[in-house]
C-alpha positions in Angstrom: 16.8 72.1 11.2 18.8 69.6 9.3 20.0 70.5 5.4 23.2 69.6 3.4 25.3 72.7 5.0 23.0 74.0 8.1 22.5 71.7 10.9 21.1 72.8 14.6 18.8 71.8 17.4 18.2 72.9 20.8 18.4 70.2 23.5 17.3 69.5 27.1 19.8 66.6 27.7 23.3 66.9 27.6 25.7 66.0 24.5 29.5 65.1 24.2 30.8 68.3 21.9 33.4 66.1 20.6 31.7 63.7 19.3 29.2 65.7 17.9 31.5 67.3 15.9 33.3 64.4 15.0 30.1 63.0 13.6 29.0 66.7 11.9 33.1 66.4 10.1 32.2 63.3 8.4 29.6 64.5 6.3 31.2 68.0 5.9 33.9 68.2 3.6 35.1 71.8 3.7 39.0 72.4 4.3 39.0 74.5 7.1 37.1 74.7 10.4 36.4 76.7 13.8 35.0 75.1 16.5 33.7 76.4 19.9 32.5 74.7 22.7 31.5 76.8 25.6 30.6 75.3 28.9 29.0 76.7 32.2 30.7 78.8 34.7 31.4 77.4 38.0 30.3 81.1 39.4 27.2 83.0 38.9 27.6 86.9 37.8 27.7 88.4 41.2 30.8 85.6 41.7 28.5 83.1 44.3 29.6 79.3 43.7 26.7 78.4 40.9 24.7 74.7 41.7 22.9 75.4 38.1 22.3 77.2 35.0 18.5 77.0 34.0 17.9 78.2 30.5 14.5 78.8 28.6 12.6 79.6 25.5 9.7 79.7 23.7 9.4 76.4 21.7 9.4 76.9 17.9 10.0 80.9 18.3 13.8 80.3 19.4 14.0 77.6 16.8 12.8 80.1 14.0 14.4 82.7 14.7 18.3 80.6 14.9 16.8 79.1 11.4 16.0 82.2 9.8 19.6 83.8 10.6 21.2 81.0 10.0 19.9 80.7 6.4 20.5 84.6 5.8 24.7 83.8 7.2 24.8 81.1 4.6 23.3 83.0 1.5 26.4 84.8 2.4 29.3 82.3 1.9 28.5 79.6 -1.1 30.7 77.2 0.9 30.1 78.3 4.3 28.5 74.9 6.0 27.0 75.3 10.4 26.5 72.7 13.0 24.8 74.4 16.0 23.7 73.0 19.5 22.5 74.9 22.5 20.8 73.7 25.5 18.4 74.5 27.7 16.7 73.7 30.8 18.9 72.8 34.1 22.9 72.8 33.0 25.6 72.6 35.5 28.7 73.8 36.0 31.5 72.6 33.5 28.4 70.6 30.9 28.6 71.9 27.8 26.0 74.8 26.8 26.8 75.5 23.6 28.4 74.0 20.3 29.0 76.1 17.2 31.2 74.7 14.5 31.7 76.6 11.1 33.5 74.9 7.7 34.3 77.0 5.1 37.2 76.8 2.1 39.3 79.3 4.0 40.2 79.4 8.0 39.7 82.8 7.9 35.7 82.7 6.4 35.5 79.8 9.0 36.8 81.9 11.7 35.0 84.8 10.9 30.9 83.5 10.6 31.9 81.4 13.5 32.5 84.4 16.1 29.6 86.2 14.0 27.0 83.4 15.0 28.6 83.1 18.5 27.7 86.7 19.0 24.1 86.4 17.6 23.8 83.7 19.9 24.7 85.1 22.8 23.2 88.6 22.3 20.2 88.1 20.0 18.7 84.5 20.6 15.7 84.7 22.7 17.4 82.6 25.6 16.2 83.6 29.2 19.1 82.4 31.9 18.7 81.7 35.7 21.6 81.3 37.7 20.8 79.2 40.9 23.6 79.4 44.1 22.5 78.3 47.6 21.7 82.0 48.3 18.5 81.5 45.5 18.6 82.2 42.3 18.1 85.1 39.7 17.8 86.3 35.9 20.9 87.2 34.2 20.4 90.3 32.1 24.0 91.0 30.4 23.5 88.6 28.0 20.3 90.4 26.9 21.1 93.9 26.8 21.4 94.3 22.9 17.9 92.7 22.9 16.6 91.2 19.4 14.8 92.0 16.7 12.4 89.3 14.7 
């Protein structure tokens, strides 16, 4: 979804987080923003050396669902503009997974619907995670025990 102040997609390649953002800053022309890049662990949950990450979704349900709560965040905060990416499919360790960035007029708006979108993401989004390691692989369910609601 692409408009004047909410910008996401969900990709199966990988991306350079920088330079996304550097691209997202020069049509965005708030005062202050938060930015968060998070990358995959080297180590699955149990602590096992992880080969990859494989992350899935239902095509077009994810993608509402991100566009529809992104849309209710931004009703909140006339100035508040979002640049979201999130992969999926196979992601190793150290590639970026996620890239939330948040402008606003004020650090402390910025700051604030950032962390609030990180959370949704991680806790809401329906995201399904597979951790492979050379002893197999297997669903990670702490990032899903809040659930979601549509």
């Amino acid at each position: 979804m692409d408009n004047l102040r909410i910008k996401f997609r969900i990709l199966e390649e990988t991306f350079n987080p920088y330079k996304e953002f550097e691209l997202w800053e020069k049509v965005n022309k708030n005062s202050a923003n938060s930015l968060f890049i998070g990358r995959v662990r080297p180590f699955d949950q149990f602590g096992n050396d992880l080969k990859k990450l494989e992350i899935v979704h239902y095509k077009g349900m994810t993608e509402n669902y991100i566009k529809r709560y992104l849309m209710k965040i931004s009703e909140k905060q006339d100035d508040l503009c979002i640049f979201l990416l999130h992969r999926i499919g196979f992601i190793y360790p150290n590639e970026p997974i996620i890239l939330i960035a948040v402008s606003a007029n004020h650090r402390g708006i910025a700051n604030k619907y950032l962390q609030e979108i990180l959370e949704f993401t991680k806790y809401k989004v329906p995201f399904w995670k597979k951790e492979w390691t050379l002893k197999g692989s297997s669903w990670v369910k702490k990032n899903t025990e809040l659930g979601f609601k549509l």
